[in-house]
Structure formats: C-alpha cells, structure tokens
KOLLUMLO-871179 format. One record per atom (N, C-alpha, C): residue number from 1; residue in three letters; chain; x, y, z. Coordinates in steps of 0.001 Angstrom, whole numbers, plus 500000, padded with zeros to 6 digits. Example, Ala and Ser with C-alpha at 12.3 -4.5 7.8 and 13.67 -1.06 7.14 Angstrom:
% residues 2
+-----+--------+--------+--------+--------+--------+
! num ! residu ! chaine !   east !  north !     up !
+-----+--------+--------+--------+--------+--------+
!   1 !    ALA !      A ! 513190 ! 494310 ! 507800 !
!   1 !    ALA !      A ! 512300 ! 495500 ! 507800 !
!   1 !    ALA !      A ! 513200 ! 496700 ! 507800 !
!   2 !    SER !      A ! 512850 ! 497750 ! 507080 !
!   2 !    SER !      A ! 513670 ! 498940 ! 507140 !
!   2 !    SER !      A ! 512900 ! 500030 ! 507870 !
+-----+--------+--------+--------+--------+--------+
END
This chain:
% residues 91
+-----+--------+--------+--------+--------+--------+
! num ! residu ! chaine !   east !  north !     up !
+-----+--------+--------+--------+--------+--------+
!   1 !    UNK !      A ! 188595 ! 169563 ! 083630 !
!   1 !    UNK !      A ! 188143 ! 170831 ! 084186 !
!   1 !    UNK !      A ! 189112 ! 171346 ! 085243 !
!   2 !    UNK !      A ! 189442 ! 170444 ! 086245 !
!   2 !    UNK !      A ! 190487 ! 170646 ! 087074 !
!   2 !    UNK !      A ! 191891 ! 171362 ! 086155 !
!   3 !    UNK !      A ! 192425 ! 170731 ! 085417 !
!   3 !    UNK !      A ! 193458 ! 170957 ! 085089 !
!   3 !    UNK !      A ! 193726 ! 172932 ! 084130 !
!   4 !    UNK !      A ! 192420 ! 172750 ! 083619 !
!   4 !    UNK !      A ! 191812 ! 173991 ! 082612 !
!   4 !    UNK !      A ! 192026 ! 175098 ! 084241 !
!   5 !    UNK !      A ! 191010 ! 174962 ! 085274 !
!   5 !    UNK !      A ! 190905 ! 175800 ! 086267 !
!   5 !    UNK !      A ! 192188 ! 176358 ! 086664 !
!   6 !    UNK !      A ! 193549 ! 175107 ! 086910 !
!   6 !    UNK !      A ! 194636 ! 175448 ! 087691 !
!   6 !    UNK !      A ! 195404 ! 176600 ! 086541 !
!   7 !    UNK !      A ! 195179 ! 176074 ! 085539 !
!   7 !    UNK !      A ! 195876 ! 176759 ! 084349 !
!   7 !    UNK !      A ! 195472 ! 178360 ! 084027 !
!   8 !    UNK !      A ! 194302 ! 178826 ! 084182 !
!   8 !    UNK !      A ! 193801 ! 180003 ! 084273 !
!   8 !    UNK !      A ! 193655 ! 180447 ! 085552 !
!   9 !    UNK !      A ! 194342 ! 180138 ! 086968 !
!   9 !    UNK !      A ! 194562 ! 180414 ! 087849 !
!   9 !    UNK !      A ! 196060 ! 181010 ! 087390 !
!  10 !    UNK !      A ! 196986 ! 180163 ! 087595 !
!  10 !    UNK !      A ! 198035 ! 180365 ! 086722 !
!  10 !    UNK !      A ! 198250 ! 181371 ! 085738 !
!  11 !    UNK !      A ! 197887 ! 181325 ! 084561 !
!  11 !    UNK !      A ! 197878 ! 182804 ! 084355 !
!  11 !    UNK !      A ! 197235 ! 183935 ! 084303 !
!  12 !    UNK !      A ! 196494 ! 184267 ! 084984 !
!  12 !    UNK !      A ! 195906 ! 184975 ! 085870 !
!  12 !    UNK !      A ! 196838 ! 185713 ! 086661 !
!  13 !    UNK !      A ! 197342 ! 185083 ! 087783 !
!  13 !    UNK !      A ! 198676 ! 185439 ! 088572 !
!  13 !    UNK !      A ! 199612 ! 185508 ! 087477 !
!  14 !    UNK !      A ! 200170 ! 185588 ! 086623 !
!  14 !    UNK !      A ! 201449 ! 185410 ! 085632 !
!  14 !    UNK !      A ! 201091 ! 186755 ! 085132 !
!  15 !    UNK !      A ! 200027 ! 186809 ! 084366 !
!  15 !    UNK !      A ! 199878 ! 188415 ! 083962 !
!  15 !    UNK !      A ! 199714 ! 189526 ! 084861 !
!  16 !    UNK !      A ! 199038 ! 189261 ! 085745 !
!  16 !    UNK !      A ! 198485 ! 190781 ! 087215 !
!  16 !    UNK !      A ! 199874 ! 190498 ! 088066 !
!  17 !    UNK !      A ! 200860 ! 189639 ! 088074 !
!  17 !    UNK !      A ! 202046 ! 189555 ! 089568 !
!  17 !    UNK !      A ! 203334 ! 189750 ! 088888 !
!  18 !    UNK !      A ! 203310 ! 189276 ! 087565 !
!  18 !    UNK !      A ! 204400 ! 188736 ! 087054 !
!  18 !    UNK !      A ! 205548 ! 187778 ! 088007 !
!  19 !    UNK !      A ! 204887 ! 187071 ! 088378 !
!  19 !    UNK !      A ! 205929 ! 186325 ! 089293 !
!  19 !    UNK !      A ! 207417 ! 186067 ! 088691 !
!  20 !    UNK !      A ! 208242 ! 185650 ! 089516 !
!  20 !    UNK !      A ! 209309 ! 184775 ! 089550 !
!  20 !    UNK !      A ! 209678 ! 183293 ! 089478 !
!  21 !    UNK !      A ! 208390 ! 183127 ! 091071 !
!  21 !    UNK !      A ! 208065 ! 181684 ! 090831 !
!  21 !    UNK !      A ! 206708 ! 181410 ! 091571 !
!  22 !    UNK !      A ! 205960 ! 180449 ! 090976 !
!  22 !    UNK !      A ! 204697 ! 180274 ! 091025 !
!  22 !    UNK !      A ! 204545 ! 178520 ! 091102 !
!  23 !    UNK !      A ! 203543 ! 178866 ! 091826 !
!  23 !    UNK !      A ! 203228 ! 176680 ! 092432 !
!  23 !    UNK !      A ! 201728 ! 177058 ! 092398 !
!  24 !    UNK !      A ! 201238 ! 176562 ! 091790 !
!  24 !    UNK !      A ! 199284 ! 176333 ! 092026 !
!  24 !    UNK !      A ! 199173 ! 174743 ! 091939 !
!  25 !    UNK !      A ! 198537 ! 174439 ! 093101 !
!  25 !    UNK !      A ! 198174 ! 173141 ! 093203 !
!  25 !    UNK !      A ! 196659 ! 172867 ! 093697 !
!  26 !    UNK !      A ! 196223 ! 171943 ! 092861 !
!  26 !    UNK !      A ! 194113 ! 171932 ! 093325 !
!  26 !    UNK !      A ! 194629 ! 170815 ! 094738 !
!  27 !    UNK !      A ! 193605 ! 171086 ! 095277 !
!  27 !    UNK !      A ! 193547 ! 170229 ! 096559 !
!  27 !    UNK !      A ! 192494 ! 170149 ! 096793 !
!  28 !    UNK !      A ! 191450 ! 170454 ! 096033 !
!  28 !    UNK !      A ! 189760 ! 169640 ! 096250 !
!  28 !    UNK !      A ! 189669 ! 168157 ! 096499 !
!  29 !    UNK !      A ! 190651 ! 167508 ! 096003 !
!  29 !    UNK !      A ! 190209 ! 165788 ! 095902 !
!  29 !    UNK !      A ! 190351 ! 165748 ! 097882 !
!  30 !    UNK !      A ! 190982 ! 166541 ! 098356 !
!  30 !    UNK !      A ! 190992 ! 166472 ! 099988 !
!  30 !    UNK !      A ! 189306 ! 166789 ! 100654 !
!  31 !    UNK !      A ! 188848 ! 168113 ! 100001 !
!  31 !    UNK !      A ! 187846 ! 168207 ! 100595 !
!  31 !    UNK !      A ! 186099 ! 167865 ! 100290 !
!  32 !    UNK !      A ! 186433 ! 166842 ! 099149 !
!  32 !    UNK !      A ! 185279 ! 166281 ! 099025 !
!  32 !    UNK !      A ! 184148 ! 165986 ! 099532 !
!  33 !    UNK !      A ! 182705 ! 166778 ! 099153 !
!  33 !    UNK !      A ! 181448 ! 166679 ! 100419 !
!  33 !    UNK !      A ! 181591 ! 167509 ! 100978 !
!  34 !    UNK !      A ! 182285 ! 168690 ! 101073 !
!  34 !    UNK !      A ! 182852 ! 169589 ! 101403 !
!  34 !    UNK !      A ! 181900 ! 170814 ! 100806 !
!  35 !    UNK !      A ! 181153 ! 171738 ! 101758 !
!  35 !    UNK !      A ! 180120 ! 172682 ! 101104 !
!  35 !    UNK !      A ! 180798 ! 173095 ! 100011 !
!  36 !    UNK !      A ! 181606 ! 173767 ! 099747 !
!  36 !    UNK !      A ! 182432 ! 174727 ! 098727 !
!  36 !    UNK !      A ! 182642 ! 173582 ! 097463 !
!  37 !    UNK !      A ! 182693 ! 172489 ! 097448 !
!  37 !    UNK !      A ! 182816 ! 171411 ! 096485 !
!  37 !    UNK !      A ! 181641 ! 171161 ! 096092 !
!  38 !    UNK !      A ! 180584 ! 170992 ! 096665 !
!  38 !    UNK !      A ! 179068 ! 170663 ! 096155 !
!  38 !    UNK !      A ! 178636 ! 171306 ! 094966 !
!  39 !    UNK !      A ! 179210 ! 172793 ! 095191 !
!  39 !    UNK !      A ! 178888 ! 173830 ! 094022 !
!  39 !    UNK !      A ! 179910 ! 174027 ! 092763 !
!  40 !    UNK !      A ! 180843 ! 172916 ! 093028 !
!  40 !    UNK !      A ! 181890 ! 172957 ! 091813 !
!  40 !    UNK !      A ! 182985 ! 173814 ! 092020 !
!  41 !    UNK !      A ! 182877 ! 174727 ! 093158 !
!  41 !    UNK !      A ! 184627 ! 175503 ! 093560 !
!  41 !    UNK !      A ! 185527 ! 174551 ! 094034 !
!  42 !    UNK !      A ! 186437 ! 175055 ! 093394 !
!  42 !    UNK !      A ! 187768 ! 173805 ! 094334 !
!  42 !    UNK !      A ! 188208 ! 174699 ! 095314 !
!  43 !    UNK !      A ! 189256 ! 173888 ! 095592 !
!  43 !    UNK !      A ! 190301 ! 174134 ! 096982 !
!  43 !    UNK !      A ! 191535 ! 174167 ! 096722 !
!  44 !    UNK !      A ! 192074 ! 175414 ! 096479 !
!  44 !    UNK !      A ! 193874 ! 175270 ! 095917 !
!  44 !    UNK !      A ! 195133 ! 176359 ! 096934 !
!  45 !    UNK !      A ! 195992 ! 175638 ! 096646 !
!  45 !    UNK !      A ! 197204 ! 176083 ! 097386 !
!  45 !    UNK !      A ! 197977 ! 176745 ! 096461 !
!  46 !    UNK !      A ! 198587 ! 178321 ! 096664 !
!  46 !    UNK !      A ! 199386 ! 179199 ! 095746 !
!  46 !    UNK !      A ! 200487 ! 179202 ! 096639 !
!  47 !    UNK !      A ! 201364 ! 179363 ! 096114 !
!  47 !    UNK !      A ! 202922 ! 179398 ! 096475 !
!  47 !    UNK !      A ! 203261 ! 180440 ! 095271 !
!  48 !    UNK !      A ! 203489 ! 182065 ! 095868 !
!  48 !    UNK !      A ! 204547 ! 182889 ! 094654 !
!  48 !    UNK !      A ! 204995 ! 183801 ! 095160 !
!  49 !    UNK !      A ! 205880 ! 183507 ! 094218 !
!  49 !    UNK !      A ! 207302 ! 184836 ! 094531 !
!  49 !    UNK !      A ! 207095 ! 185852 ! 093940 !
!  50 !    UNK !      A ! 207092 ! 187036 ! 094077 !
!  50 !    UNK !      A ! 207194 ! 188459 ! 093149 !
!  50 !    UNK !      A ! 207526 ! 189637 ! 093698 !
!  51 !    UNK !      A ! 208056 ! 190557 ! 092884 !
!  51 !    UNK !      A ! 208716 ! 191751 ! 093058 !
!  51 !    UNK !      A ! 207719 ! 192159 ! 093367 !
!  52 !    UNK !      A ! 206159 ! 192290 ! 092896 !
!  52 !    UNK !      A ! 205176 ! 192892 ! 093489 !
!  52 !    UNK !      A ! 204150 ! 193490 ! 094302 !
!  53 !    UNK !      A ! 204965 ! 192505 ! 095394 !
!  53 !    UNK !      A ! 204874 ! 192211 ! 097271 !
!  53 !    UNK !      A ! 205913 ! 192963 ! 098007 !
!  54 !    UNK !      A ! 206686 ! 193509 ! 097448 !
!  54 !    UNK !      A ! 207619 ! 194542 ! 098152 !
!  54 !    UNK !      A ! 206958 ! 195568 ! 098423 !
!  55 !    UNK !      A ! 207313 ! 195771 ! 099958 !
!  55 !    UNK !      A ! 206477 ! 197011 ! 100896 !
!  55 !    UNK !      A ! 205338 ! 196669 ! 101367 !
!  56 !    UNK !      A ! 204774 ! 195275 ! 101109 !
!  56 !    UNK !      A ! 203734 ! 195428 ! 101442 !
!  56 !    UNK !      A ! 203555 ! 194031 ! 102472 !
!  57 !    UNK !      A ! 202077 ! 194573 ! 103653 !
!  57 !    UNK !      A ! 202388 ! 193443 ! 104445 !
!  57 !    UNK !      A ! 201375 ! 192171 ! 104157 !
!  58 !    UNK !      A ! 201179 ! 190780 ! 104537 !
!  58 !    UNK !      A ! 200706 ! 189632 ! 104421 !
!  58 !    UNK !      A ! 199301 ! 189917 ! 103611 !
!  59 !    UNK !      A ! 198761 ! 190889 ! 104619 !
!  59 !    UNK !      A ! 197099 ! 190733 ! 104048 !
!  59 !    UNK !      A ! 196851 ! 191646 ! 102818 !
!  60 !    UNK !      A ! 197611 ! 192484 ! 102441 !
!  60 !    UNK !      A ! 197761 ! 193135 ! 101361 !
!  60 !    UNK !      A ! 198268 ! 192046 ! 100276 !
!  61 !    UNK !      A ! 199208 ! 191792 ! 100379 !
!  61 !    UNK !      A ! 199590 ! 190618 ! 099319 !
!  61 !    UNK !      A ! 198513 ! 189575 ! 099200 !
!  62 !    UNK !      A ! 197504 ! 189656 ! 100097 !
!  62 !    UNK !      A ! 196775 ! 188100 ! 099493 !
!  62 !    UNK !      A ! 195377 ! 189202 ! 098783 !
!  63 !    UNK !      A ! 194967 ! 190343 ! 099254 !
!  63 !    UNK !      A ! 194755 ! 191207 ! 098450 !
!  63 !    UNK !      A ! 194821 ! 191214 ! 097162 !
!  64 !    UNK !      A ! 196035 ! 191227 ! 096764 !
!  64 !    UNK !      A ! 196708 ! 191692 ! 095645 !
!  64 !    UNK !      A ! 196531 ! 190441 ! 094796 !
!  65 !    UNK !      A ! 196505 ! 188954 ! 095186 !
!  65 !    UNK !      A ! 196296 ! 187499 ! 094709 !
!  65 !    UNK !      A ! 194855 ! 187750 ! 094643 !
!  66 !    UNK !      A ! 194060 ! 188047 ! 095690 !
!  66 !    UNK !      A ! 192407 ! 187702 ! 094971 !
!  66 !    UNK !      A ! 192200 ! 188835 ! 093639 !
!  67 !    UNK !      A ! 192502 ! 190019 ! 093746 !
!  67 !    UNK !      A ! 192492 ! 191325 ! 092556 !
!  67 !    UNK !      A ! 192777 ! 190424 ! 091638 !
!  68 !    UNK !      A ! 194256 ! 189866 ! 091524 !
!  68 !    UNK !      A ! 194274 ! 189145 ! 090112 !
!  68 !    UNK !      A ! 193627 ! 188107 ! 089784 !
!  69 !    UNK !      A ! 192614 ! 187646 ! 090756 !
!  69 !    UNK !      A ! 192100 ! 186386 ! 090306 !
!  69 !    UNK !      A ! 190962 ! 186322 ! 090165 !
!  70 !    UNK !      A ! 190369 ! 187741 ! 090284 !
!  70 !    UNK !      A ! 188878 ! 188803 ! 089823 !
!  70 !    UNK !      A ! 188008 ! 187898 ! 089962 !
!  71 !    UNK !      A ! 186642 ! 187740 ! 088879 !
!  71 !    UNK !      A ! 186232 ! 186718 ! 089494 !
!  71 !    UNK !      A ! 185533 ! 185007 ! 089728 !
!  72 !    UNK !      A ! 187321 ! 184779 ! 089056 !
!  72 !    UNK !      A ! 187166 ! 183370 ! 089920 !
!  72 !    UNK !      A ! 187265 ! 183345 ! 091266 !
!  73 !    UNK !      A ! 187619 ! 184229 ! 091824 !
!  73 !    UNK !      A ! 187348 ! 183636 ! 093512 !
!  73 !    UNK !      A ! 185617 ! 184017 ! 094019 !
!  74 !    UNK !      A ! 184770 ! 184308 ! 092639 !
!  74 !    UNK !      A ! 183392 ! 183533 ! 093007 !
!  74 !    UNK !      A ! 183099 ! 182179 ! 092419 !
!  75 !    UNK !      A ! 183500 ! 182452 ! 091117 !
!  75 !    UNK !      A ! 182740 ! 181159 ! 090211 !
!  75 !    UNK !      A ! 183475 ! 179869 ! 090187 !
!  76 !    UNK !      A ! 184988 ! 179665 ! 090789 !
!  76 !    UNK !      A ! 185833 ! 178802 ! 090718 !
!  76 !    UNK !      A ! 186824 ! 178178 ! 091939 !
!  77 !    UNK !      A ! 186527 ! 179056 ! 092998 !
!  77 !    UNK !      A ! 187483 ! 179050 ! 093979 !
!  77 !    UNK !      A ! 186667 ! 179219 ! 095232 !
!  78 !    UNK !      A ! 186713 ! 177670 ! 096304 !
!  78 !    UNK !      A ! 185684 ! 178162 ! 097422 !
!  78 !    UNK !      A ! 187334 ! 178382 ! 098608 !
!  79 !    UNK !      A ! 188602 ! 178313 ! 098277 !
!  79 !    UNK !      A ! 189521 ! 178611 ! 099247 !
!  79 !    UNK !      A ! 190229 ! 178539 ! 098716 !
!  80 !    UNK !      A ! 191583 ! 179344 ! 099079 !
!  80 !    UNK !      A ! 193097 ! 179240 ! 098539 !
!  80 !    UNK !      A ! 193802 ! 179922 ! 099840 !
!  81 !    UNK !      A ! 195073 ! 179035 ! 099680 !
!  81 !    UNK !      A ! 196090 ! 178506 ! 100917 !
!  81 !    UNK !      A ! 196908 ! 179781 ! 100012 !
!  82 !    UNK !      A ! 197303 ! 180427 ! 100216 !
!  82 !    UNK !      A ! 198523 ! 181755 ! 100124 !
!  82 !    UNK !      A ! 199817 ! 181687 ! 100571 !
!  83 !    UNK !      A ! 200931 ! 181354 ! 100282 !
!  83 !    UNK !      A ! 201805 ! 182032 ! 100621 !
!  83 !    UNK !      A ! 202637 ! 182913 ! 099447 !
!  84 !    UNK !      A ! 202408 ! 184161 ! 100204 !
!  84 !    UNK !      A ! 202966 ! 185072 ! 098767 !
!  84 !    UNK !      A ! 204481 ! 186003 ! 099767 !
!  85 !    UNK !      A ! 205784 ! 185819 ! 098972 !
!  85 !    UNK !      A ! 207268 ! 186655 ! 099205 !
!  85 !    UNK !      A ! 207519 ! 187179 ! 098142 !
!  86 !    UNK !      A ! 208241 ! 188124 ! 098600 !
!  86 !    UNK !      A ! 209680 ! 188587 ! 097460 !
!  86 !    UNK !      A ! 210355 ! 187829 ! 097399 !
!  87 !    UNK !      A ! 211139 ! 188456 ! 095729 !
!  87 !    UNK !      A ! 212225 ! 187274 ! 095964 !
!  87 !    UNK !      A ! 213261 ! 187502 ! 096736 !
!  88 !    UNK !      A ! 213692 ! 188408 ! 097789 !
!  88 !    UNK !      A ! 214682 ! 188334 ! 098806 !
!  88 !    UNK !      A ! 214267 ! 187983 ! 099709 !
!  89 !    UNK !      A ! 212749 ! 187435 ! 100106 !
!  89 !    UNK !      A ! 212306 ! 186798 ! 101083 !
!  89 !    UNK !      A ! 212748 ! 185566 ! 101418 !
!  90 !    UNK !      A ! 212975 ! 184952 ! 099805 !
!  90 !    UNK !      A ! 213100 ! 183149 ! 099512 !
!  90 !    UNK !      A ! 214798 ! 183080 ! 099733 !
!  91 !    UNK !      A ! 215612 ! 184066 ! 099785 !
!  91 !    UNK !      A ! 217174 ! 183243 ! 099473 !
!  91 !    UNK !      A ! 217278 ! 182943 ! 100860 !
+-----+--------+--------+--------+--------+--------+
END
C-alpha cells in the first residue's frame, strides 16, 4: 500500500508539475501512533524541481503541490515536508 501511495503521489506531481526532478519519500514508519497514522494517512517528504515554480513565491508553490495532489491530501496524506525550486534554483 505504501509503495502504490508513493507511486500515485508521484505521478500525480509528474502530470500537474511536469517536473525535472522529483524525490517522494514515505516517512510514516517515523511517526507511528501518530494521530494522522491511526487513520491510515502517511507522512511524506517531496523534493521537486520545475519550471512551474517560476515567479512564484514558497507558499504558492506548495499551493501548486497540494492542487496536484487533489484529493489525496484528504484520503492519503496527514503531512508532506515540501521543498519545491526551479531548475536555476538547484545549479
């Protein structure tokens, strides 16, 4: 289930960002007993790059990550760690 979740997280962001480069990692096994875990949401960390974050500032871009991730960030997701650049942010 874990692995199914990260994967339709994944493209999810791949189709709505078109990234460059993309890192989704679950990190529920950390917060175990954890209210947001009781109910079956995990806990994951995004790392992505995209042209699609140009012009725009931090809280808009994580904006722009929950939009594409519609809604699993009810039925699948009790937190996600963000860091979203351009790619002239990363060289």
């Amino acid at each position: 289930m874990t692995a199914d979740r990260v994967e339709r997280i994944r493209a999810a962001l791949q189709q709505n960002l078109a990234p460059v480069h993309l890192e989704v990692e679950d990190d529920s096994h950390r917060h175990a007993g954890h209210a947001g875990a009781r109910d079956g949401r995990g806990h994951f960390n995004v790392h992505i790059v995209s042209e699609a974050f140009a012009g725009l500032r931090p809280l808009a871009r994580h904006r722009a990550v929950y939009a594409a991730l519609g809604t699993m960030m009810e039925t699948d997701i009790h937190a996600l760690s963000i860091s979203a650049q351009t790619p002239t942010e990363t060289r």
